[in-house]
N, CA, C and O atoms as a printed pandas DataFrame, in Angstrom:
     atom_number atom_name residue_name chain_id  residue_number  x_coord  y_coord  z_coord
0              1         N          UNK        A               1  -12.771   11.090  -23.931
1              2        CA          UNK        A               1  -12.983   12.156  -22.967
2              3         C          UNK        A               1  -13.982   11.685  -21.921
3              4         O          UNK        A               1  -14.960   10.993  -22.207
4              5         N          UNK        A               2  -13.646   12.149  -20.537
5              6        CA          UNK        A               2  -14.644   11.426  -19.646
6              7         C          UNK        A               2  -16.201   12.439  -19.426
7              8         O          UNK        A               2  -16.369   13.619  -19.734
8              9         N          UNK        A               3  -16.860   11.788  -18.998
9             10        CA          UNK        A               3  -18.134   11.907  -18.436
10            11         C          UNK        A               3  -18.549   12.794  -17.265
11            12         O          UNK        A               3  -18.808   12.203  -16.217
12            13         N          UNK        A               4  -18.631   13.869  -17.281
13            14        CA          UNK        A               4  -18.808   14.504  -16.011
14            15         C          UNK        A               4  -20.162   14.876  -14.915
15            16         O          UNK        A               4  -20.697   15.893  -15.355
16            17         N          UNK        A               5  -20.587   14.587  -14.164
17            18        CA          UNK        A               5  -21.782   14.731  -13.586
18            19         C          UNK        A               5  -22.212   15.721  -12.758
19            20         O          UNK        A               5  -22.054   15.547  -11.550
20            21         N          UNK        A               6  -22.674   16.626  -13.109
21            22        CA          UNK        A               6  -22.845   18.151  -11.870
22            23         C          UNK        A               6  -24.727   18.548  -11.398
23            24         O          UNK        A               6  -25.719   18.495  -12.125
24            25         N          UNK        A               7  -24.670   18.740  -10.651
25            26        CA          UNK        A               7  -26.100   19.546   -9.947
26            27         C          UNK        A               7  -25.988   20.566   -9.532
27            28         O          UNK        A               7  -24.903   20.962   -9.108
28            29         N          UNK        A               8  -27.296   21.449   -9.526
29            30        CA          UNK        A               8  -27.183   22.601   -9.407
30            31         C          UNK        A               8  -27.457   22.909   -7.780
31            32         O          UNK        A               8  -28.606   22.715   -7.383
32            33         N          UNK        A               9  -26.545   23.335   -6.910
33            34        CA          UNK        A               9  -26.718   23.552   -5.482
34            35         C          UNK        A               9  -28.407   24.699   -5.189
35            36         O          UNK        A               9  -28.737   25.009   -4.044
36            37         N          UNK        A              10  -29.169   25.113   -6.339
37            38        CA          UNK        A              10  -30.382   26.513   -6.179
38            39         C          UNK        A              10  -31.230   25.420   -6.797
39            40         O          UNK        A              10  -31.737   24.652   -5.979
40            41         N          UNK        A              11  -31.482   25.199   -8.058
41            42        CA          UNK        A              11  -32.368   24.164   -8.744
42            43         C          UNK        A              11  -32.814   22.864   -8.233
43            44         O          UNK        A              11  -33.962   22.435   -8.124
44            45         N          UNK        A              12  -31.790   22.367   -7.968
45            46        CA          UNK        A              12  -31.324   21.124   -8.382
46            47         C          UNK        A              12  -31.307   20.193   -9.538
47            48         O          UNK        A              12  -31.449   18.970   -9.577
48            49         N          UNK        A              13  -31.027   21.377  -10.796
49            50        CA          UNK        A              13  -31.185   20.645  -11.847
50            51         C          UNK        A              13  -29.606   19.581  -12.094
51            52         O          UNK        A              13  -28.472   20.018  -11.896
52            53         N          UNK        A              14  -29.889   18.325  -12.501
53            54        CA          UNK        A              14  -28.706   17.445  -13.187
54            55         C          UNK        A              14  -28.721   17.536  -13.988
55            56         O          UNK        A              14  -29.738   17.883  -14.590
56            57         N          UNK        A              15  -26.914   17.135  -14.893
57            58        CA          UNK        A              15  -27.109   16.772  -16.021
58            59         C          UNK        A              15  -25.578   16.218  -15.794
59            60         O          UNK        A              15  -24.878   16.297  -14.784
60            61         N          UNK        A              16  -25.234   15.510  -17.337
61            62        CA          UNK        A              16  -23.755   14.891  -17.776
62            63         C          UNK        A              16  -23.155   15.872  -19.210
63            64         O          UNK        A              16  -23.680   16.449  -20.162
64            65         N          UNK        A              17  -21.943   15.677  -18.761
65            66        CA          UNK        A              17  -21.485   16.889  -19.691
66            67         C          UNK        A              17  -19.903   16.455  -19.997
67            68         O          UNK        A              17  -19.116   16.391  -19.052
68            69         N          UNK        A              18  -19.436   16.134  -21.472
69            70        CA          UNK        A              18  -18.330   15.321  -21.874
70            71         C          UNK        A              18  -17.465   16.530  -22.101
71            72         O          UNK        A              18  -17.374   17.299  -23.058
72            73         N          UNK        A              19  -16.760   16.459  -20.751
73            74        CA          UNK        A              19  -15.427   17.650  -21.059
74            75         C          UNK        A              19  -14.181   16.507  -21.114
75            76         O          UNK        A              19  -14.136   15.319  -20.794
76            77         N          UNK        A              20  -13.095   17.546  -21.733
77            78        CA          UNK        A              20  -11.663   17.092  -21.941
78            79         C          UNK        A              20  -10.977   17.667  -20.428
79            80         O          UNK        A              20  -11.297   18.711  -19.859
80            81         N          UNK        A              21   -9.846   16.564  -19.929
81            82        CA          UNK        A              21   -9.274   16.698  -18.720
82            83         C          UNK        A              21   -8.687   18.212  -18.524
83            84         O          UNK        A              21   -8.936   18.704  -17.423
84            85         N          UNK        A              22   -8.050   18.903  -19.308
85            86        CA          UNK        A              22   -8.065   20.445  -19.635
86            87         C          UNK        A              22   -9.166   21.255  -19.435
87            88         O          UNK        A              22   -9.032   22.475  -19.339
88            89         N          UNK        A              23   -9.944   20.860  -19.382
89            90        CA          UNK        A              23  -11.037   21.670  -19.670
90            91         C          UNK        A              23  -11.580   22.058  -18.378
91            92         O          UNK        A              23  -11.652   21.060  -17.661
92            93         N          UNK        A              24  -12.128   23.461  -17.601
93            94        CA          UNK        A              24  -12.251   24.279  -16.799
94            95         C          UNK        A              24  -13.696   23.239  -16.123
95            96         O          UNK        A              24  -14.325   22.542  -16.919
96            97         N          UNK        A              25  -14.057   23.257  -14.704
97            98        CA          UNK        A              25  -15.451   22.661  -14.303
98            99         C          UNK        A              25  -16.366   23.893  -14.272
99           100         O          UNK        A              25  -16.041   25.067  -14.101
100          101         N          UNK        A              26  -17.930   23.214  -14.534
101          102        CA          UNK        A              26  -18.423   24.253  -15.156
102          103         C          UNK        A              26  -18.883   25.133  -13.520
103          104         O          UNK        A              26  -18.727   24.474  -12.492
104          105         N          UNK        A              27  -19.339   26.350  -13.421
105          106        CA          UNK        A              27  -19.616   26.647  -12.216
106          107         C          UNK        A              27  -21.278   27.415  -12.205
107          108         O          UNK        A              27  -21.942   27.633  -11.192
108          109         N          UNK        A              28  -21.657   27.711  -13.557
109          110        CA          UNK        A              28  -23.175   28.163  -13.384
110          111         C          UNK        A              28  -24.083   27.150  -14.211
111          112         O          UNK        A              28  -23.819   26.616  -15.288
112          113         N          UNK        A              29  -25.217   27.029  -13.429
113          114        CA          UNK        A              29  -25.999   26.097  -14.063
114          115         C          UNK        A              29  -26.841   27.015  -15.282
115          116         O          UNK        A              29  -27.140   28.209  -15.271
116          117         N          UNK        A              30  -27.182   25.582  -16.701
117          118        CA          UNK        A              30  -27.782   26.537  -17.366
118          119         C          UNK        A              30  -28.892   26.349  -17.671
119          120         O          UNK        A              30  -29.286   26.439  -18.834
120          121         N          UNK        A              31  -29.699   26.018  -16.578
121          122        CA          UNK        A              31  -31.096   26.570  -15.971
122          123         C          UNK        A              31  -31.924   27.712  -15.314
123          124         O          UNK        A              31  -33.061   28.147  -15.495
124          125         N          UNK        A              32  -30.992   27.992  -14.554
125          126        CA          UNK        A              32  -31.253   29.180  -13.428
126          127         C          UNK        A              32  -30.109   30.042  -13.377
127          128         O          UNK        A              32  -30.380   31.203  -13.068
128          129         N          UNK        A              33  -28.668   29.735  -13.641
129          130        CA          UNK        A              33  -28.004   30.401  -13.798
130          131         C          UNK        A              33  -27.159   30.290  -11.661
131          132         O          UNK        A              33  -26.185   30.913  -11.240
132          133         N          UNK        A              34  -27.729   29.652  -11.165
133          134        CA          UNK        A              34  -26.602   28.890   -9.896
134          135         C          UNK        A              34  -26.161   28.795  -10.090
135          136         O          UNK        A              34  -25.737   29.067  -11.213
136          137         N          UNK        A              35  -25.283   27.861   -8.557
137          138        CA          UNK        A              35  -23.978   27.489   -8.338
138          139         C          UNK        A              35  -24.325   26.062   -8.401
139          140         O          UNK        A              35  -25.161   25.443   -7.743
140          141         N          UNK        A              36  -23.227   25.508   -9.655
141          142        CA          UNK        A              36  -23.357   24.378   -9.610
142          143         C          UNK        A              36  -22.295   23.433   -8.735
143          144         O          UNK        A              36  -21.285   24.107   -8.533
144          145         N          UNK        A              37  -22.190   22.263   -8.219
145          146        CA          UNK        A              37  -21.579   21.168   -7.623
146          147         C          UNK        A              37  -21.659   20.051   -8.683
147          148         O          UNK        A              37  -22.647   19.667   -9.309
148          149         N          UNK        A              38  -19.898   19.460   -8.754
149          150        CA          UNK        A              38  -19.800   18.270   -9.177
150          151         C          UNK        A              38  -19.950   17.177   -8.711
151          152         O          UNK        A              38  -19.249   16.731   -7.802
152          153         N          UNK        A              39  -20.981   16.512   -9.311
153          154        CA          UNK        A              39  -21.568   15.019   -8.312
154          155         C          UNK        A              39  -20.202   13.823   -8.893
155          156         O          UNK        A              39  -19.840   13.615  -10.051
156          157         N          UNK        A              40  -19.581   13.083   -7.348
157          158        CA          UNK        A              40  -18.712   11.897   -8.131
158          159         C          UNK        A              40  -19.385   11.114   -7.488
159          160         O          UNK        A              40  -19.978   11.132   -6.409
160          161         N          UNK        A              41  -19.082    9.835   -8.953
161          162        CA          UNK        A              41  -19.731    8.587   -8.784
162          163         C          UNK        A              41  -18.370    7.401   -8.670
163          164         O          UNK        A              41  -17.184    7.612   -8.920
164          165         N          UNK        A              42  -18.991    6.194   -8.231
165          166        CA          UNK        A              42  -17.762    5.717   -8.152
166          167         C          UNK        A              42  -17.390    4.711   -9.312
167          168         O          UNK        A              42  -18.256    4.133   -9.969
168          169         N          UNK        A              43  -16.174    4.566   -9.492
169          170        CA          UNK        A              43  -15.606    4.139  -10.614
170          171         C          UNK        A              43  -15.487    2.730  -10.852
171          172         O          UNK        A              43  -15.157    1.921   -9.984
172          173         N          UNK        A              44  -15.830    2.382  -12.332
173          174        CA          UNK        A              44  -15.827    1.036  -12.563
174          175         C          UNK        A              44  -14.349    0.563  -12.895
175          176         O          UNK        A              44  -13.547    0.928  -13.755
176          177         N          UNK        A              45  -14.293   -0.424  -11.848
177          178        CA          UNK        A              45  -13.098   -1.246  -11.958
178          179         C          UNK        A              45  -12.725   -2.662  -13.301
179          180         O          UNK        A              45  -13.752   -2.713  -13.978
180          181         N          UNK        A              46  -11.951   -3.456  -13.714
181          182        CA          UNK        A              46  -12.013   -4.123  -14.817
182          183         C          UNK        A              46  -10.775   -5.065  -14.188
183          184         O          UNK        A              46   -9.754   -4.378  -14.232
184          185         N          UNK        A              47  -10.574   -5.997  -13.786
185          186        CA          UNK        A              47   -9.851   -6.537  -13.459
186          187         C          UNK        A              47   -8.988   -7.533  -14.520
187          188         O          UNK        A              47   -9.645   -8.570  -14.609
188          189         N          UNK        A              48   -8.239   -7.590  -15.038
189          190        CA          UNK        A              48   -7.847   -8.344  -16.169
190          191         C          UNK        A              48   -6.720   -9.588  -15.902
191          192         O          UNK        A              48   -6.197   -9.741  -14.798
192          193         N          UNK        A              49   -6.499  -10.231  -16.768
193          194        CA          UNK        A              49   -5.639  -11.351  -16.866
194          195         C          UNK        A              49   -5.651  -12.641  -15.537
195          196         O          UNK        A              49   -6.732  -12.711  -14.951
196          197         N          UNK        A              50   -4.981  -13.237  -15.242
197          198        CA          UNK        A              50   -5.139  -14.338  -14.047
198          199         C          UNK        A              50   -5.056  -13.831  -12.733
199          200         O          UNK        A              50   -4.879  -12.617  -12.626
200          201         N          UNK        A              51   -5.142  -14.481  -11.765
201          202        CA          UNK        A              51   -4.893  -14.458   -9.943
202          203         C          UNK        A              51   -6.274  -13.845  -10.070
203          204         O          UNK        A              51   -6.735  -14.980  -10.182
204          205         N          UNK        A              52   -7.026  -13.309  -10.129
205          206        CA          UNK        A              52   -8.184  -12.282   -9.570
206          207         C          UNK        A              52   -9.184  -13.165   -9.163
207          208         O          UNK        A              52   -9.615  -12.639   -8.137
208          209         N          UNK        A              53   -9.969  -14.453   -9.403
209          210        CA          UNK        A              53  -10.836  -14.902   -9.811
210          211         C          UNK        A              53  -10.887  -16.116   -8.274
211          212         O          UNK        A              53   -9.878  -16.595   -7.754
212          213         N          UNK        A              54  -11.929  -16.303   -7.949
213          214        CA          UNK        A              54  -11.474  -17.331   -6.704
214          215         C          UNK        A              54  -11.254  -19.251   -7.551
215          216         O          UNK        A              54  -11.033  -20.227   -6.833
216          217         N          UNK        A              55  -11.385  -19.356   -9.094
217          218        CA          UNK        A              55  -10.938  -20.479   -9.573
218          219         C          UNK        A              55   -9.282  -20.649  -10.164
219          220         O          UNK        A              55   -8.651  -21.623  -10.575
220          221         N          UNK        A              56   -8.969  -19.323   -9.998
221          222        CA          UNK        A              56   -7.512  -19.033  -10.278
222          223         C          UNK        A              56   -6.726  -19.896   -9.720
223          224         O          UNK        A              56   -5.687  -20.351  -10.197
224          225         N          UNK        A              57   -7.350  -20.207   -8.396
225          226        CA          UNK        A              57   -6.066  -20.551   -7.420
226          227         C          UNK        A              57   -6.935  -21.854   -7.360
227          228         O          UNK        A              57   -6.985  -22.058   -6.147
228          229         N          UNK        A              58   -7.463  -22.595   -7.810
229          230        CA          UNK        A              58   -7.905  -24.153   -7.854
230          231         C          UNK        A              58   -6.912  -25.178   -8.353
231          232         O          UNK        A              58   -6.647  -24.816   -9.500
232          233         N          UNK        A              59   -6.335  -26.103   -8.118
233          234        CA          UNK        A              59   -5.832  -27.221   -8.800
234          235         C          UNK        A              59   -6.307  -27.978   -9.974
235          236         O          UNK        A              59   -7.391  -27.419  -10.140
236          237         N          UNK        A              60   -6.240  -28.748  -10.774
237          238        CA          UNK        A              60   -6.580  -28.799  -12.153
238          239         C          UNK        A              60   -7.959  -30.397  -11.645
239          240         O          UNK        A              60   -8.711  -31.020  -12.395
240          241         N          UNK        A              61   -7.760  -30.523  -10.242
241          242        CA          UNK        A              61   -8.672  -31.809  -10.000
242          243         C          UNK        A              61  -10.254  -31.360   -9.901
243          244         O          UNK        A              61  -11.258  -32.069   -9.971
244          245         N          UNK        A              62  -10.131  -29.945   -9.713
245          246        CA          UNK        A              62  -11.563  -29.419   -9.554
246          247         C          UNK        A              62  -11.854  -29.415   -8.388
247          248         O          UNK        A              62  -13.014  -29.022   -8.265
248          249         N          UNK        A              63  -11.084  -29.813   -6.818
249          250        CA          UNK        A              63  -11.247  -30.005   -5.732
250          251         C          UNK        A              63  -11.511  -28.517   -5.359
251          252         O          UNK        A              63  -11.096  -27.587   -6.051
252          253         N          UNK        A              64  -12.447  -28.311   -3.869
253          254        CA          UNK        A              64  -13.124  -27.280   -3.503
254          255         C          UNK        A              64  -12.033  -26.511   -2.962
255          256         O          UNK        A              64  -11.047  -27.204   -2.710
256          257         N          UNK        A              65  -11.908  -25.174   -2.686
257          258        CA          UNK        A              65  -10.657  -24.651   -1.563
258          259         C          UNK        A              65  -11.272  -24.308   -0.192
259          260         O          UNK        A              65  -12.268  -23.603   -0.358
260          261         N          UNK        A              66  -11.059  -24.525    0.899
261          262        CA          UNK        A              66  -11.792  -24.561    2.336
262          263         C          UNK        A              66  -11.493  -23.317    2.503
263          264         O          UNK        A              66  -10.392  -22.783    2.374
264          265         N          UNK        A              67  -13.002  -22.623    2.940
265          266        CA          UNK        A              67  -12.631  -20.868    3.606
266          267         C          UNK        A              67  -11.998  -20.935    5.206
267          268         O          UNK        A              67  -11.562  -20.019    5.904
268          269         N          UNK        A              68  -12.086  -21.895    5.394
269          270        CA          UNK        A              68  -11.759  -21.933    7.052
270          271         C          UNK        A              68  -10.089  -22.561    6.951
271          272         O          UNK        A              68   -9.573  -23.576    6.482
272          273         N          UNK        A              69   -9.564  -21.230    7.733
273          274        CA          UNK        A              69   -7.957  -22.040    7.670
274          275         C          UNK        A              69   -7.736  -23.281    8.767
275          276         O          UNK        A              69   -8.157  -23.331    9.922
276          277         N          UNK        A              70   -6.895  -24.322    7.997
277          278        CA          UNK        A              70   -6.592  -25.459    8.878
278          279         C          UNK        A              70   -5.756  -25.103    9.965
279          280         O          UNK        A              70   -4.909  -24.210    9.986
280          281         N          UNK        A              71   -6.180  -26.140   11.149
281          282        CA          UNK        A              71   -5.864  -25.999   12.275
282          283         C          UNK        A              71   -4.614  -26.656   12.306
283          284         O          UNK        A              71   -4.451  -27.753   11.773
284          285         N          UNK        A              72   -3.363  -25.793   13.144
285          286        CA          UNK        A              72   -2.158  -25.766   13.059
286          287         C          UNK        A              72   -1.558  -27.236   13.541
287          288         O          UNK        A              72   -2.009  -27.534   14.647
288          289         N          UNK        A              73   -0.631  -28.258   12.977
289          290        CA          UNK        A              73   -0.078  -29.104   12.768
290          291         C          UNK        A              73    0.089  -29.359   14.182
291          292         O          UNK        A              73    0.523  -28.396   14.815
292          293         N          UNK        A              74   -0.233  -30.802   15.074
293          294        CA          UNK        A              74    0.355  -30.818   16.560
294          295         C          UNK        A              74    1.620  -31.335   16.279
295          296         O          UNK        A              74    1.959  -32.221   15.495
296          297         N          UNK        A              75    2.382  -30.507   17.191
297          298        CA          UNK        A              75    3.419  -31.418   17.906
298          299         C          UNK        A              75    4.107  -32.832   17.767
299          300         O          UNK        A              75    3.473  -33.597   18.495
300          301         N          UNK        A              76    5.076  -33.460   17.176
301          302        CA          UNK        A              76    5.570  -34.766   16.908
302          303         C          UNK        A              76    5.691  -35.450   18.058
303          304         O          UNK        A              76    6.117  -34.884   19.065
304          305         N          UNK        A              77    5.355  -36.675   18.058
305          306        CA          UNK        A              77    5.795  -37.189   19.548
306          307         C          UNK        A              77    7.216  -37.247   19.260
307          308         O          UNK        A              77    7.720  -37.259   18.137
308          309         N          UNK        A              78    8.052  -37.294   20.814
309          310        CA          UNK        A              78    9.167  -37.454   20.750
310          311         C          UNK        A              78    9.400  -39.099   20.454
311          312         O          UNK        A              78    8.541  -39.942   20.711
312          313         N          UNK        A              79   10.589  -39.374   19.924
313          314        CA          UNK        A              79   10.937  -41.143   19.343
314          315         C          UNK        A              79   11.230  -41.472   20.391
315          316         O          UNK        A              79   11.944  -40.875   21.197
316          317         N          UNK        A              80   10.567  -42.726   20.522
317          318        CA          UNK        A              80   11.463  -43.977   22.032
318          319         C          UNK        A              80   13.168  -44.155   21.196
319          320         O          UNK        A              80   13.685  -44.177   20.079
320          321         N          UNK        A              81   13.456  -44.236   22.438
321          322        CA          UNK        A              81   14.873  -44.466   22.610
322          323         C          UNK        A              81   15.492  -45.879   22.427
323          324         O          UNK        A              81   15.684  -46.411   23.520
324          325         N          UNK        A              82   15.821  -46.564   21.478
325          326        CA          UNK        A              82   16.606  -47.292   21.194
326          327         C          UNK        A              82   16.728  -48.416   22.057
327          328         O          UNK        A              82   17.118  -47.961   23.132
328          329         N          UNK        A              83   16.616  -49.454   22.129
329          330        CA          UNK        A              83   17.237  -50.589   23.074
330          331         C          UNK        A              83   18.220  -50.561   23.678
331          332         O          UNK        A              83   18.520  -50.624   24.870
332          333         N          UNK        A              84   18.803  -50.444   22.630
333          334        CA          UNK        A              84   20.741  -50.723   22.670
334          335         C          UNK        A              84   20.879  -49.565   23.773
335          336         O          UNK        A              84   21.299  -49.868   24.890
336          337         N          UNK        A              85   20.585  -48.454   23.519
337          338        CA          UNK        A              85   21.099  -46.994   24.346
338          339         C          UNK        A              85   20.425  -47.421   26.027
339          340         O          UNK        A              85   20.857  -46.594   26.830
340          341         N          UNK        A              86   19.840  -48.093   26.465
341          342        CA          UNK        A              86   19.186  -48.320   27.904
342          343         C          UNK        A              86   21.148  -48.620   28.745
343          344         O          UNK        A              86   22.267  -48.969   28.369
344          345         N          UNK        A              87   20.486  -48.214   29.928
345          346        CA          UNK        A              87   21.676  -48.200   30.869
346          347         C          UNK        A              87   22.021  -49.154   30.892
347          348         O          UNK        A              87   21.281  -50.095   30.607
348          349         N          UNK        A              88   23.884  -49.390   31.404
349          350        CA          UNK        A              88   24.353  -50.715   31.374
350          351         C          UNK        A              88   23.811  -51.528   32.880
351          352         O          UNK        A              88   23.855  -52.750   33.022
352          353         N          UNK        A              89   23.340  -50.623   33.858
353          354        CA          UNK        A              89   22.757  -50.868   35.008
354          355         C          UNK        A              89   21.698  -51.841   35.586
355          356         O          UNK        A              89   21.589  -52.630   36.524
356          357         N          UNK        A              90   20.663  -51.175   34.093
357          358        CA          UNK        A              90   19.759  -51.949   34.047
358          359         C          UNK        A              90   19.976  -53.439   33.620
359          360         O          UNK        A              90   19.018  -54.207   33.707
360          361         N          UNK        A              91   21.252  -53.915   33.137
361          362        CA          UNK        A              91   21.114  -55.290   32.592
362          363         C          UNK        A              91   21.455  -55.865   33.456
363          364         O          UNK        A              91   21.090  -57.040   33.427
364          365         N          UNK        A              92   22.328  -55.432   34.713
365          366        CA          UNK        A              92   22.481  -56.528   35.245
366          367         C          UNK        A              92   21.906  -57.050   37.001
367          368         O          UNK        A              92   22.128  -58.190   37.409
């Protein structure tokens, strides 16, 4: 059953109080007899099994992974052209 956390909006008294998900939120404090407010906290996450981890994605050499993405591949030069293919013009 979870954990519930409320304050009193007149007091400000806190407290934690283990209700079942059924179960009504409480609305008078039982200090003063206010209006109470449910305080939320934020929730603990648990991440399980592989990918999560920044060694997940390492190679087995132990090599570092670069935060900076590589700079995009230039351009191939174009290939010289063949001997043979030169004009018949030029030979003679």
């Amino acid at each position: 059953m979870p954990t519930y956390a409320y304050a009193c909006k007149d007091c400000g008294h806190a407290f934690d109080i283990v209700q079942s998900f059924s179960d009504s939120s409480l609305t008078s404090c039982p200090e003063c007899q206010g209006t109470l407010r449910k305080k939320f906290n934020s929730v603990g996450v648990v991440f399980k099994g592989s990918g999560f981890y920044r060694t997940d994605s390492r190679d087995s050499k132990g090599s570092a992974v670069s935060a900076t993405p590589a700079a995009p591949a230039a351009a191939p030069a174009p290939a010289a052209a063949p001997a043979s293919a030169a004009p018949a013009a030029a030979a003679s």
